[in-house]
PQR file of N, CA, C, O and H, with PARSE charges and radii, in Angstrom:
ATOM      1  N   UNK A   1      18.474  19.422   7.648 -0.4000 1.5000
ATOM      2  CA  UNK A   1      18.071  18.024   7.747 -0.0000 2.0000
ATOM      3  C   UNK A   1      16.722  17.799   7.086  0.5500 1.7000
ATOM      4  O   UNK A   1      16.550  16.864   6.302 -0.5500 1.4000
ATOM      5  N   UNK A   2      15.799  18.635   7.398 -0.4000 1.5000
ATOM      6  CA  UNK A   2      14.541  18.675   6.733 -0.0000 2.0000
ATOM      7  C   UNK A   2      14.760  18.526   5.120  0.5500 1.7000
ATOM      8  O   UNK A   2      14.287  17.504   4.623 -0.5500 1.4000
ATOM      9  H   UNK A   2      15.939  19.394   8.034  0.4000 1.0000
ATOM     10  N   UNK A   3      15.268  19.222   4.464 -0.4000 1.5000
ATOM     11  CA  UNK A   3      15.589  19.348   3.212 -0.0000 2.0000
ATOM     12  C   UNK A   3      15.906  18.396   2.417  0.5500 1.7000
ATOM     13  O   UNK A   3      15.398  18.110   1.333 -0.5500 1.4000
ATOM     14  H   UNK A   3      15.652  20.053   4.868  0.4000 1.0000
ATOM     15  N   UNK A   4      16.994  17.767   3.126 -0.4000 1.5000
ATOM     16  CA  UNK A   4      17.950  16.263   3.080 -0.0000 2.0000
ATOM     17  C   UNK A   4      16.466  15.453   2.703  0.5500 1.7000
ATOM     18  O   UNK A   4      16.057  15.120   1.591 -0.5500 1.4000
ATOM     19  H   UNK A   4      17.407  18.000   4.006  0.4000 1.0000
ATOM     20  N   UNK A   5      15.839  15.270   4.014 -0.4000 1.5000
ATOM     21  CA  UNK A   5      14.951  14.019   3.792 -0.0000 2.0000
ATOM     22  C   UNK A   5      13.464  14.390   2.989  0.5500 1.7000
ATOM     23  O   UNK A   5      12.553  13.595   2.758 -0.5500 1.4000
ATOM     24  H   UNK A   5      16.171  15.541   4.918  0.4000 1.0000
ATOM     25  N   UNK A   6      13.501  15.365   2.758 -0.4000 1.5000
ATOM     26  CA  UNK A   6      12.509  15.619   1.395 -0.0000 2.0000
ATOM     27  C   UNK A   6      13.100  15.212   0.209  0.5500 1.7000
ATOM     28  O   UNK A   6      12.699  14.158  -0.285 -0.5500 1.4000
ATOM     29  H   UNK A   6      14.241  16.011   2.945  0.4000 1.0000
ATOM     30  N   UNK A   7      13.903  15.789  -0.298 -0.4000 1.5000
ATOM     31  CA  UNK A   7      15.055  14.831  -1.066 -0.0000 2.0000
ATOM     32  C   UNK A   7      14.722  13.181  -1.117  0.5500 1.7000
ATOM     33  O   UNK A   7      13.996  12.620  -1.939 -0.5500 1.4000
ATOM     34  H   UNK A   7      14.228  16.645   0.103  0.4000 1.0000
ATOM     35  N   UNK A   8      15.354  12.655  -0.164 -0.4000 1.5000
ATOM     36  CA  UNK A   8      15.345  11.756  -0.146 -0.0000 2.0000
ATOM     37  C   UNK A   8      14.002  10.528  -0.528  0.5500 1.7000
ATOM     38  O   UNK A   8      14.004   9.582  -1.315 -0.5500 1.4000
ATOM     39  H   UNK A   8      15.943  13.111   0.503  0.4000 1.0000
ATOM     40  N   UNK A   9      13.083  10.976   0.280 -0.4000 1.5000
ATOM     41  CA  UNK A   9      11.461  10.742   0.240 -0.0000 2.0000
ATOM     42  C   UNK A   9      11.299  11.152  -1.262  0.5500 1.7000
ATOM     43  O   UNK A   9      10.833  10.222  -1.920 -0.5500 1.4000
ATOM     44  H   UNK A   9      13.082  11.745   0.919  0.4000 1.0000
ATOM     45  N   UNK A  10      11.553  12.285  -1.991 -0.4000 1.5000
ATOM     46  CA  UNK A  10      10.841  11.977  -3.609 -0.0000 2.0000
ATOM     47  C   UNK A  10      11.908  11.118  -4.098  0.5500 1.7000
ATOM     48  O   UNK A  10      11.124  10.173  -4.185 -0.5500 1.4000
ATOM     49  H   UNK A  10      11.932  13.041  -1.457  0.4000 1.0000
ATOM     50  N   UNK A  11      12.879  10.671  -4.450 -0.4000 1.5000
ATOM     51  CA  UNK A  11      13.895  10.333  -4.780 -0.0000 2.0000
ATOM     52  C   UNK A  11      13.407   8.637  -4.419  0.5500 1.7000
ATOM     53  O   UNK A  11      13.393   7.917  -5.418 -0.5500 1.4000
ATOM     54  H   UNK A  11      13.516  11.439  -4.379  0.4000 1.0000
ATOM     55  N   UNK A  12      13.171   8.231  -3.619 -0.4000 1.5000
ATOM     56  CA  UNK A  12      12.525   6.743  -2.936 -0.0000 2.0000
ATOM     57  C   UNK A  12      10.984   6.923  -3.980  0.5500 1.7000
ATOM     58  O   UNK A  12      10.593   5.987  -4.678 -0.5500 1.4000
ATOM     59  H   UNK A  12      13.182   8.815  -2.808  0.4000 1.0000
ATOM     60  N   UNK A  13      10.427   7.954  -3.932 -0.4000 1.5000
ATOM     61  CA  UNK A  13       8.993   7.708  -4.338 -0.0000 2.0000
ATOM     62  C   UNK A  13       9.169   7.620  -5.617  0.5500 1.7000
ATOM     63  O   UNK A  13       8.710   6.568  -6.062 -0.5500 1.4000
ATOM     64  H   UNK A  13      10.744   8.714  -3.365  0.4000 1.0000
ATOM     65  N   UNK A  14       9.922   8.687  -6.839 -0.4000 1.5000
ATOM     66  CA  UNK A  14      10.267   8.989  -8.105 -0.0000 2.0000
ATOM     67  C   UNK A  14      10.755   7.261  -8.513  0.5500 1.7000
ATOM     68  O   UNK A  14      10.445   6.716  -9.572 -0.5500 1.4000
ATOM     69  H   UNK A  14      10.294   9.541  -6.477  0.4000 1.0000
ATOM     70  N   UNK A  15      11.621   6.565  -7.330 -0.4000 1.5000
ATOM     71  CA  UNK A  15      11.659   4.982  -8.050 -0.0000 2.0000
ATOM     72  C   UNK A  15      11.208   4.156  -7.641  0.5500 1.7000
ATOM     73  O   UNK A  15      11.714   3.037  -7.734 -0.5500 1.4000
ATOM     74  H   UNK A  15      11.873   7.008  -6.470  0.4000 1.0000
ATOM     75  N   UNK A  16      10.277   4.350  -7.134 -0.4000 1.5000
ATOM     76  CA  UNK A  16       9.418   3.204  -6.634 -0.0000 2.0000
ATOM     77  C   UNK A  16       8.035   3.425  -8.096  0.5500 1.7000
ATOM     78  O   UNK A  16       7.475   2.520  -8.714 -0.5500 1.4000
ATOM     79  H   UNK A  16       9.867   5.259  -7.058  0.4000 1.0000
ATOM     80  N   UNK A  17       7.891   4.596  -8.216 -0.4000 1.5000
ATOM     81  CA  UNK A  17       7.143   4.377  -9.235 -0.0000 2.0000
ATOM     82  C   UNK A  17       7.417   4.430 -10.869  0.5500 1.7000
ATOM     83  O   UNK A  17       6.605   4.073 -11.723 -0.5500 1.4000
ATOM     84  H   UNK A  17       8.346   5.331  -7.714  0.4000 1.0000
ATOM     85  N   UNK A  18       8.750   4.958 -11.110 -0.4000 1.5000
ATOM     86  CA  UNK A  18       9.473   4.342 -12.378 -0.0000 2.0000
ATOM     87  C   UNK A  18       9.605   2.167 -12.002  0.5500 1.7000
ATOM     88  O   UNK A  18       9.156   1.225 -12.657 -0.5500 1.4000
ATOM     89  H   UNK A  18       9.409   5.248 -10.417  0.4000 1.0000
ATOM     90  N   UNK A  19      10.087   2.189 -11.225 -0.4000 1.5000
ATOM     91  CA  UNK A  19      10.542   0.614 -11.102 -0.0000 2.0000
ATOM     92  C   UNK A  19       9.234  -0.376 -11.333  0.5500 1.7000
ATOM     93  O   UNK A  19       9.393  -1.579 -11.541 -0.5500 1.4000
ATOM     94  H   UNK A  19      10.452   2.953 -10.694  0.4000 1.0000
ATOM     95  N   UNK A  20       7.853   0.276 -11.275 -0.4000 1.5000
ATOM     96  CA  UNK A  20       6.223   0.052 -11.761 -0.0000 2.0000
ATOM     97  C   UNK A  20       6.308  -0.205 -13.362  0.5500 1.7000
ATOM     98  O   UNK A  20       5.668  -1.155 -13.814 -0.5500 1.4000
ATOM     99  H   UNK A  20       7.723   1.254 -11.106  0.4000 1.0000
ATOM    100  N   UNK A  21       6.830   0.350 -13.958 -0.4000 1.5000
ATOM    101  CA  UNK A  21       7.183   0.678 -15.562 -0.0000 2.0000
ATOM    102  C   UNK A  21       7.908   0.193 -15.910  0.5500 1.7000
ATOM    103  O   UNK A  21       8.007   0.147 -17.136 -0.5500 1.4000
ATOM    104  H   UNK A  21       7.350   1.122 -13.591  0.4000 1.0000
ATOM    105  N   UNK A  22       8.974  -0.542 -15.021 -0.4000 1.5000
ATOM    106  CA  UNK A  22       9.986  -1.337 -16.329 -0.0000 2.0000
ATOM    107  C   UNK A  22       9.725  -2.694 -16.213  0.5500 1.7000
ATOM    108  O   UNK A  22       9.517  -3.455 -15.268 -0.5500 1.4000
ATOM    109  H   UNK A  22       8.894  -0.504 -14.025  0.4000 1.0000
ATOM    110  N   UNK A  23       9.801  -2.815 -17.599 -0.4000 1.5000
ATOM    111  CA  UNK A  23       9.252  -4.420 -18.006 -0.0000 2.0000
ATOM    112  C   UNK A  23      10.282  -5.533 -17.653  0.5500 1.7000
ATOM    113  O   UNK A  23      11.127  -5.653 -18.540 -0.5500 1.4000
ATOM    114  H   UNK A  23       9.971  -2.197 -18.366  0.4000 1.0000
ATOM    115  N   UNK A  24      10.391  -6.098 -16.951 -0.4000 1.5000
ATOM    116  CA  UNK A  24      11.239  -7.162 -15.785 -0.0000 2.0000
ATOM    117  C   UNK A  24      10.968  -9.008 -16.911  0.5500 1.7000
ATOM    118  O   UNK A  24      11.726  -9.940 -16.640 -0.5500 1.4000
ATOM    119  H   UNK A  24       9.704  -6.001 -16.230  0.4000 1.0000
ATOM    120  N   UNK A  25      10.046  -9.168 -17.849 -0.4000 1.5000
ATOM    121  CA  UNK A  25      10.038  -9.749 -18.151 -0.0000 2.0000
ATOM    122  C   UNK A  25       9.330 -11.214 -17.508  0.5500 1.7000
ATOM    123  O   UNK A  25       9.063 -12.271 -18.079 -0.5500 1.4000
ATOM    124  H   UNK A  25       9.431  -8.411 -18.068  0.4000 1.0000
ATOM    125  N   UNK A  26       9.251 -11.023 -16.863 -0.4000 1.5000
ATOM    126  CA  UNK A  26       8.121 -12.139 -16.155 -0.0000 2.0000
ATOM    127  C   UNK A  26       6.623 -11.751 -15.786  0.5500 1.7000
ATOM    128  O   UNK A  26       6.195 -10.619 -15.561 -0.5500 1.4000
ATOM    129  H   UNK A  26       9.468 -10.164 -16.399  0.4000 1.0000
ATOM    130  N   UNK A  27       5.920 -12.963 -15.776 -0.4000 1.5000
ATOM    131  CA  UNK A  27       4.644 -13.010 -15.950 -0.0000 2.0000
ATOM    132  C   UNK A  27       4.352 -12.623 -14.214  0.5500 1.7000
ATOM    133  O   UNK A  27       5.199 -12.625 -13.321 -0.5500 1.4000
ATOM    134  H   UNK A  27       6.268 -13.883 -15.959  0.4000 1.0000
ATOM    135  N   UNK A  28       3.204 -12.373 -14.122 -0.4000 1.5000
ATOM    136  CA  UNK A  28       2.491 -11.486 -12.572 -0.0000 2.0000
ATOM    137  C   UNK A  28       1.785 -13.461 -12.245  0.5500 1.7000
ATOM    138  O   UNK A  28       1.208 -14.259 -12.985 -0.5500 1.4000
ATOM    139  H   UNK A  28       2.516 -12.371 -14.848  0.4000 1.0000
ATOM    140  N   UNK A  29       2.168 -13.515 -11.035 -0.4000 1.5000
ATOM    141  CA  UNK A  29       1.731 -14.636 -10.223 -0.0000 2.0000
ATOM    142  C   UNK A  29       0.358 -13.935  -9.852  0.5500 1.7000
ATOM    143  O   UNK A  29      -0.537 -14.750 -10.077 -0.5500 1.4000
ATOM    144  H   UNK A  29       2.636 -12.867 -10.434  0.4000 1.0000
ATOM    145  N   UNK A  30      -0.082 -12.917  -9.441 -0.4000 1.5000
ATOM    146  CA  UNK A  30      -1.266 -12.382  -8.283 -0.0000 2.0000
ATOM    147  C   UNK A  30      -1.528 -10.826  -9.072  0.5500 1.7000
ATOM    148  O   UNK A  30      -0.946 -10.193  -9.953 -0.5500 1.4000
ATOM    149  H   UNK A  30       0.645 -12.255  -9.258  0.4000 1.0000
ATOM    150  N   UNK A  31      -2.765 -10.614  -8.201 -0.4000 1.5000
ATOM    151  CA  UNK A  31      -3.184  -9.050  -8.697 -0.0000 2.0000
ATOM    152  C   UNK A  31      -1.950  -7.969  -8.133  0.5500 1.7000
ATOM    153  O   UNK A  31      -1.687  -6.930  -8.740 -0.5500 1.4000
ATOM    154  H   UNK A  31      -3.238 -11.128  -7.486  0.4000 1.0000
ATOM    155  N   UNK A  32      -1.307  -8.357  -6.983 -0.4000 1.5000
ATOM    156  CA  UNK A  32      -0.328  -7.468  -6.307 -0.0000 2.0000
ATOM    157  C   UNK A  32       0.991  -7.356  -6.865  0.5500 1.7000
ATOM    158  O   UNK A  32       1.739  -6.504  -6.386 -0.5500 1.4000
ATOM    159  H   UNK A  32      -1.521  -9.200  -6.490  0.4000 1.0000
ATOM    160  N   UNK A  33       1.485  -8.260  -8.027 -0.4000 1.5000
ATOM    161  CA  UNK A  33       2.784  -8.175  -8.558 -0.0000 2.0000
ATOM    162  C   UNK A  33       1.820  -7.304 -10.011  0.5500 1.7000
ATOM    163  O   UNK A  33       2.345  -7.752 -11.031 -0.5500 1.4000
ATOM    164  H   UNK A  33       0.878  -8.952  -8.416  0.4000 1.0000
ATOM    165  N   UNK A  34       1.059  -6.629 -10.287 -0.4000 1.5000
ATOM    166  CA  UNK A  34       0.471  -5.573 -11.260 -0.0000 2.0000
ATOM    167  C   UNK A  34       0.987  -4.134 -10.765  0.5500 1.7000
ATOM    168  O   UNK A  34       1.323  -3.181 -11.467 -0.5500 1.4000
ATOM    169  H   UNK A  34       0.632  -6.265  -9.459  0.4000 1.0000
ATOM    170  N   UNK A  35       0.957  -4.247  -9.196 -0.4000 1.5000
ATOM    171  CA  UNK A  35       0.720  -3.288  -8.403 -0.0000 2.0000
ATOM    172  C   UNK A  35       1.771  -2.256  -8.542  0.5500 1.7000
ATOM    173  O   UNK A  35       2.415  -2.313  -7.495 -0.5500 1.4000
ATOM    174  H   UNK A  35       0.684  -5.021  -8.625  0.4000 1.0000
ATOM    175  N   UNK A  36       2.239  -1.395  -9.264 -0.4000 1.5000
ATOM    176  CA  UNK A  36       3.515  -0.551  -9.068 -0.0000 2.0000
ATOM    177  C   UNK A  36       4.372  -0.027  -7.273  0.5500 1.7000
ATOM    178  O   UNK A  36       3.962   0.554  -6.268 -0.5500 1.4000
ATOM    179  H   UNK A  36       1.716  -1.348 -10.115  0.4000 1.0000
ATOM    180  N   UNK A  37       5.277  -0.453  -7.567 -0.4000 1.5000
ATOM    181  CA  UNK A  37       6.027  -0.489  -5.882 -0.0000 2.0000
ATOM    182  C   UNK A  37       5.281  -1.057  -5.036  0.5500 1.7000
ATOM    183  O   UNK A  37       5.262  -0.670  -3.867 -0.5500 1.4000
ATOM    184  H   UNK A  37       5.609  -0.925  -8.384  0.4000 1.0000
ATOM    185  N   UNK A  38       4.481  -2.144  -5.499 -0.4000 1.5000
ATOM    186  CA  UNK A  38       4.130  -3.086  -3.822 -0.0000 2.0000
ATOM    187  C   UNK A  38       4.560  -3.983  -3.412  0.5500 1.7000
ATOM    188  O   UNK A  38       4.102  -4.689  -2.513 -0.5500 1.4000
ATOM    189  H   UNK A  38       4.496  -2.458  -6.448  0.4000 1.0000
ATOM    190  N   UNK A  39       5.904  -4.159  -4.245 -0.4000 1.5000
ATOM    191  CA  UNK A  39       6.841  -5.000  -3.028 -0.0000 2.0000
ATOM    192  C   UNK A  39       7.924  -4.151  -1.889  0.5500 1.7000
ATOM    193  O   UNK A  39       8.574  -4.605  -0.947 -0.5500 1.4000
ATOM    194  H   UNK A  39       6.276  -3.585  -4.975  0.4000 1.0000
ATOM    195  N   UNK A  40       7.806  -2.759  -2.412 -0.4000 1.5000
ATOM    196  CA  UNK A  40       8.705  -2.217  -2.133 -0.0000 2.0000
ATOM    197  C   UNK A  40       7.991  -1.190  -0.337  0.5500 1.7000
ATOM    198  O   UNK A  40       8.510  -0.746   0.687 -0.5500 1.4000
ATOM    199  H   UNK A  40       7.278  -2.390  -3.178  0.4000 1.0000
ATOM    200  N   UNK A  41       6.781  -1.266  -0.848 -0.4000 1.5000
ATOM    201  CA  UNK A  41       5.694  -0.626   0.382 -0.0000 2.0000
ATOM    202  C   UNK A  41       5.719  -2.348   0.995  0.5500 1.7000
ATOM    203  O   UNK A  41       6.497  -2.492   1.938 -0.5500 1.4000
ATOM    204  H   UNK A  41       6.359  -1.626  -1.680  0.4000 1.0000
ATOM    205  N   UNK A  42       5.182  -3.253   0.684 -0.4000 1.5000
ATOM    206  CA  UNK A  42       5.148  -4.497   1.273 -0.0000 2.0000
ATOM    207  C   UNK A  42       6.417  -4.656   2.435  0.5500 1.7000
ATOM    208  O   UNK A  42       6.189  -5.093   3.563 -0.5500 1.4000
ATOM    209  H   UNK A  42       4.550  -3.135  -0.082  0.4000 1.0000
ATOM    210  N   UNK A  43       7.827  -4.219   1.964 -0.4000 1.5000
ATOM    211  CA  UNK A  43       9.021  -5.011   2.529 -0.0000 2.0000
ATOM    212  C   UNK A  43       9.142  -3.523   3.474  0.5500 1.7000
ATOM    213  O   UNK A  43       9.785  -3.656   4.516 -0.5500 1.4000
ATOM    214  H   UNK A  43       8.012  -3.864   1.047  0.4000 1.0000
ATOM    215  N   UNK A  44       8.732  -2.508   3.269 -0.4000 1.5000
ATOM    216  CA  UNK A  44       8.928  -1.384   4.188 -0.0000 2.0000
ATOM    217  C   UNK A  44       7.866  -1.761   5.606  0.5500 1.7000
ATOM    218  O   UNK A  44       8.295  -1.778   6.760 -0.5500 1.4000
ATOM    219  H   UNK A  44       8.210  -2.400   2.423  0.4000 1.0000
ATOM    220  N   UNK A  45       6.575  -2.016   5.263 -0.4000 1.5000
ATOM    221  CA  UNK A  45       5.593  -2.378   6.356 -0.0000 2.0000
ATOM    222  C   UNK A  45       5.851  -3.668   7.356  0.5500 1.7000
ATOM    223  O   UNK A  45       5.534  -3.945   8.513 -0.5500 1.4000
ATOM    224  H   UNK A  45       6.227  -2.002   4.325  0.4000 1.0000
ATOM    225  N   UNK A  46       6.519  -4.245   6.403 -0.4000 1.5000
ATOM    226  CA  UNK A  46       7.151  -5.722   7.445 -0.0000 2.0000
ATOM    227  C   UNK A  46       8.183  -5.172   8.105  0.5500 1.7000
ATOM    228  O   UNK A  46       8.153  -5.286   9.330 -0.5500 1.4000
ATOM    229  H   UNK A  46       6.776  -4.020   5.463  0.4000 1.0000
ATOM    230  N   UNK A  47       9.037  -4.638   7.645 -0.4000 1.5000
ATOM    231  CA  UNK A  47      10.247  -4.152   8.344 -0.0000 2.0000
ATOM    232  C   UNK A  47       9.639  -3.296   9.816  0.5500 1.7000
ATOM    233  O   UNK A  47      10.133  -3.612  10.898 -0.5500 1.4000
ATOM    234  H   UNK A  47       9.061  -4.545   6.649  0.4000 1.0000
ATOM    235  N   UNK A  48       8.466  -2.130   9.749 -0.4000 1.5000
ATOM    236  CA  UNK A  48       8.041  -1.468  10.676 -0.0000 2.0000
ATOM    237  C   UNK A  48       7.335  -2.681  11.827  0.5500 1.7000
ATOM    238  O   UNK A  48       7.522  -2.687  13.044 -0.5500 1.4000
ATOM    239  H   UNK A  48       8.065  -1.874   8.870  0.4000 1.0000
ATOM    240  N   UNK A  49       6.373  -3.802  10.915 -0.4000 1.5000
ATOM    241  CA  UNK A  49       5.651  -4.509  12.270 -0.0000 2.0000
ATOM    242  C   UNK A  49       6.587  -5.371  12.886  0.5500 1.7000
ATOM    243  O   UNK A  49       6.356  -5.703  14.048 -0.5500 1.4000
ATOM    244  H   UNK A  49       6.222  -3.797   9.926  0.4000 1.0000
ATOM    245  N   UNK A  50       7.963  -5.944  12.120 -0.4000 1.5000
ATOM    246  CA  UNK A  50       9.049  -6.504  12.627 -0.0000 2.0000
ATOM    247  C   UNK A  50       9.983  -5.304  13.902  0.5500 1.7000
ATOM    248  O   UNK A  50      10.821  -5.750  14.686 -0.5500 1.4000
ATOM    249  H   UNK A  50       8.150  -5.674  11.175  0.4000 1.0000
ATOM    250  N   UNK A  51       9.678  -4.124  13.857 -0.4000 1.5000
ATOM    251  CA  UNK A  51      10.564  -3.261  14.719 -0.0000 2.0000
ATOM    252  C   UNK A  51       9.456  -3.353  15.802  0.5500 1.7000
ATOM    253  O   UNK A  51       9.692  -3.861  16.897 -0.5500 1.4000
ATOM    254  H   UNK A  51       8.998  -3.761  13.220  0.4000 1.0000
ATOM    255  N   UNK A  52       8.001  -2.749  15.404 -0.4000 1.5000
ATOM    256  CA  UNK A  52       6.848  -3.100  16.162 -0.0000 2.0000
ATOM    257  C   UNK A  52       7.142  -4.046  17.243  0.5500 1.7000
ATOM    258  O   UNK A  52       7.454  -3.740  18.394 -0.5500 1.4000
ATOM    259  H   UNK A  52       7.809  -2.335  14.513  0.4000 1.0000
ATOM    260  N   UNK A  53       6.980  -5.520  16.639 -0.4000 1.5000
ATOM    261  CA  UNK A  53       6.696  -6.500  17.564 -0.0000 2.0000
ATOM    262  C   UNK A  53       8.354  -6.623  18.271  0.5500 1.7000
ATOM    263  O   UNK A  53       8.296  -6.968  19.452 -0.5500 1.4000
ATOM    264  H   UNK A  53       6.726  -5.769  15.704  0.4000 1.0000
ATOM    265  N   UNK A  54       9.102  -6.509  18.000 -0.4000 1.5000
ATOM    266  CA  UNK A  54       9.934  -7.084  18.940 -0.0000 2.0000
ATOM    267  C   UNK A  54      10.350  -5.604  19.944  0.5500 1.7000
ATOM    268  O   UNK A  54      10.855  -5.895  21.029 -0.5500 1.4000
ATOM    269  H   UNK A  54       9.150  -6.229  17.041  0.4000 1.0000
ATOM    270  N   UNK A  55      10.257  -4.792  19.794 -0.4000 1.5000
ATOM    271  CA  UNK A  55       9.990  -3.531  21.186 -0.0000 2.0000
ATOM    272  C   UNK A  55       8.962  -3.932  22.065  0.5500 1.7000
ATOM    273  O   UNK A  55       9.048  -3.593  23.245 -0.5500 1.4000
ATOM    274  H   UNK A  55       9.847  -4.556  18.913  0.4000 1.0000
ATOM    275  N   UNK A  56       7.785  -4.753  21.589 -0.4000 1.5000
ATOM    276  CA  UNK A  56       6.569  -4.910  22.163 -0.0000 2.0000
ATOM    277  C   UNK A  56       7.073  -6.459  23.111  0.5500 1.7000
ATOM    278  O   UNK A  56       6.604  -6.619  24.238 -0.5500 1.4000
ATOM    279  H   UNK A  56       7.715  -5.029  20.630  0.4000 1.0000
ATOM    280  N   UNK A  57       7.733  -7.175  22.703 -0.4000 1.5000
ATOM    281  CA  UNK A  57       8.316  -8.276  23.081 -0.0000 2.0000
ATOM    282  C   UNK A  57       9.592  -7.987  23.950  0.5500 1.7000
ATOM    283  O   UNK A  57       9.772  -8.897  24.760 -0.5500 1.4000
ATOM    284  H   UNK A  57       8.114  -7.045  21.787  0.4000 1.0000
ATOM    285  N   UNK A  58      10.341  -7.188  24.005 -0.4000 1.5000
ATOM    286  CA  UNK A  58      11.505  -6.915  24.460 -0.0000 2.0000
ATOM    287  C   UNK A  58      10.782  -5.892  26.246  0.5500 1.7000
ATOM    288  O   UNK A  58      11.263  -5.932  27.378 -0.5500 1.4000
ATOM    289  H   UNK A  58      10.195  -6.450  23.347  0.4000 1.0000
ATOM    290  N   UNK A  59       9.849  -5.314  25.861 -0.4000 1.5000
ATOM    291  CA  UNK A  59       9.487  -4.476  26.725 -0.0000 2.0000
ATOM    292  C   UNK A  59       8.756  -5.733  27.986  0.5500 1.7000
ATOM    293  O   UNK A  59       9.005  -5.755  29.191 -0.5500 1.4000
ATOM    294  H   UNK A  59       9.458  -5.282  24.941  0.4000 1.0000
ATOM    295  N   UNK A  60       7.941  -6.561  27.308 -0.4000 1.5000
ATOM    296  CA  UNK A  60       7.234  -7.504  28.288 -0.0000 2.0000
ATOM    297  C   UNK A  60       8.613  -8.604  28.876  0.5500 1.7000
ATOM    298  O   UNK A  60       9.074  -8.568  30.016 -0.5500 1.4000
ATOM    299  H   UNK A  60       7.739  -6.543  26.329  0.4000 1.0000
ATOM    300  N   UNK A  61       8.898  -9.180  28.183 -0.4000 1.5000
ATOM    301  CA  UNK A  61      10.259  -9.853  28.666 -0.0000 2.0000
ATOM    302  C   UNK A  61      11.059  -9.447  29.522  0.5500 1.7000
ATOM    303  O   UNK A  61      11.135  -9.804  30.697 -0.5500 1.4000
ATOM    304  H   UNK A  61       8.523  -9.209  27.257  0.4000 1.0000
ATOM    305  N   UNK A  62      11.911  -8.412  28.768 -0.4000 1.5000
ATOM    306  CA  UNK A  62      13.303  -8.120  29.247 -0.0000 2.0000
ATOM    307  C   UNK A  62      13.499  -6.750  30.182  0.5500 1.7000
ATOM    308  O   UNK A  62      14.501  -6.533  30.865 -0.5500 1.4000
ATOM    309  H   UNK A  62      11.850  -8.123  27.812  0.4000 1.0000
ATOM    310  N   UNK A  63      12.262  -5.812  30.068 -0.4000 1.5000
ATOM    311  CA  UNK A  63      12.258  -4.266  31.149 -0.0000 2.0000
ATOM    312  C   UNK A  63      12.074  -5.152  32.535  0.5500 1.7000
ATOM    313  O   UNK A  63      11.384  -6.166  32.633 -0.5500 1.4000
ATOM    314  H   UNK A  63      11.449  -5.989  29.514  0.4000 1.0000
ATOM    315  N   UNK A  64      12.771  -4.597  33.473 -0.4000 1.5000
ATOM    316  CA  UNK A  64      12.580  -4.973  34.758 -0.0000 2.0000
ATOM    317  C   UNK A  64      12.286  -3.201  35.333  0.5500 1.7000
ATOM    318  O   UNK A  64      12.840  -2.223  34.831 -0.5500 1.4000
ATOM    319  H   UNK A  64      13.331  -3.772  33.394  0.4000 1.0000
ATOM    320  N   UNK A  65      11.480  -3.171  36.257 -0.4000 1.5000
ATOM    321  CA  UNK A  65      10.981  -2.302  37.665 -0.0000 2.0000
ATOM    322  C   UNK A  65      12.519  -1.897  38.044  0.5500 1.7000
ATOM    323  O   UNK A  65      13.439  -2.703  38.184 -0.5500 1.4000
ATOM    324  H   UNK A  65      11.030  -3.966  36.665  0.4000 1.0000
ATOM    325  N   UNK A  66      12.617  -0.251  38.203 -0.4000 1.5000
ATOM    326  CA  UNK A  66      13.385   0.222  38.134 -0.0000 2.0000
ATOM    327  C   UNK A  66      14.320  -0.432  39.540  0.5500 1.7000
ATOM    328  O   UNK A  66      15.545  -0.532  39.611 -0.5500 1.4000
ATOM    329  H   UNK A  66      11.870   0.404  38.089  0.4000 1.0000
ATOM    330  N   UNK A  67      13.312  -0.812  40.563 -0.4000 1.5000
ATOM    331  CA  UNK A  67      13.884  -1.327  41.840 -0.0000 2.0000
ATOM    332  C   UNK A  67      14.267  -3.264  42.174  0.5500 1.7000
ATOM    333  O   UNK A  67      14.447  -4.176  42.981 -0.5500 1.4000
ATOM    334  H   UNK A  67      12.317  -0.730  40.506  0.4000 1.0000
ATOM    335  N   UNK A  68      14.197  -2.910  41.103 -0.4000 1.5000
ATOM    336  CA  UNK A  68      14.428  -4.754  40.676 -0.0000 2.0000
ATOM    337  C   UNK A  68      15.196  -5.222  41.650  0.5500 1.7000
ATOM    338  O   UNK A  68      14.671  -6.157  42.256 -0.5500 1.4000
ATOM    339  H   UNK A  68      14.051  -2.169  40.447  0.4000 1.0000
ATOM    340  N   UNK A  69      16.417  -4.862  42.077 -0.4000 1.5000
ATOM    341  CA  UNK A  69      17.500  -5.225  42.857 -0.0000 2.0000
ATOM    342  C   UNK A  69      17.369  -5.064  44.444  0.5500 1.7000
ATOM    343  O   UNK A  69      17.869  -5.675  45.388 -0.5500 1.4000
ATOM    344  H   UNK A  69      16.843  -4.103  41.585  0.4000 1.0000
ATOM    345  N   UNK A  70      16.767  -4.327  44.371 -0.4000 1.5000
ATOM    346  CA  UNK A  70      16.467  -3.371  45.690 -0.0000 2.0000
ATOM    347  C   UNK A  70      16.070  -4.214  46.542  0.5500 1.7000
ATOM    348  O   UNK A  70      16.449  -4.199  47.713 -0.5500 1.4000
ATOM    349  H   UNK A  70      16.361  -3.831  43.604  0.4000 1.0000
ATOM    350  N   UNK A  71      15.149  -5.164  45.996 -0.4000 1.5000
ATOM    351  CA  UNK A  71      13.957  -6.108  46.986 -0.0000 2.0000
ATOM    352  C   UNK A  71      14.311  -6.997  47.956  0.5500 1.7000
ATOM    353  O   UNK A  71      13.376  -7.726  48.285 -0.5500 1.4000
ATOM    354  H   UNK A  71      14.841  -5.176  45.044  0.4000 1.0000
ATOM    355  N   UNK A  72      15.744  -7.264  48.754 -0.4000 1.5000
ATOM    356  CA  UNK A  72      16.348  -8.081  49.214 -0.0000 2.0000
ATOM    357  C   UNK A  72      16.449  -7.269  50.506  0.5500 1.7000
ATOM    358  O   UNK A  72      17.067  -7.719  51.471 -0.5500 1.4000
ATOM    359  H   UNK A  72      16.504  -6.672  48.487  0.4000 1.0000
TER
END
């Protein structure tokens, strides 16, 4: 398994930084569309604070005290 996801990890990194290099043909709106793979680190970090916040939201909400029922 280790192996697998070393693999995998250069294989993600090897095109994230070829995909920096190919000329897409449109002009850069901001300093961050210069940036080689920073939409691709951008949409990975949202994805983590999006898993983040809603465990963090799900835990205050929806966990009840193991004796929740009990109290009657």
């Amino acid at each position: 398994m280790n192996k697998l996801r070393w693999t995998l990890l250069v294989i993600c990194g090897a095109l994230s930084i070829a995909g920096g290099f190919i000329a897409t043909g449109e002009e850069a709106h901001g300093w961050w569309s210069a940036i080689p793979g920073f939409f691709a680190l951008f949409g990975f970090l949202g994805c983590l604070l999006l898993i983040v916040f809603s465990k963090f939201i799900g835990r205050l909400f929806l966990y009840k005290r193991e004796d929740y029922y009990d109290g009657n």
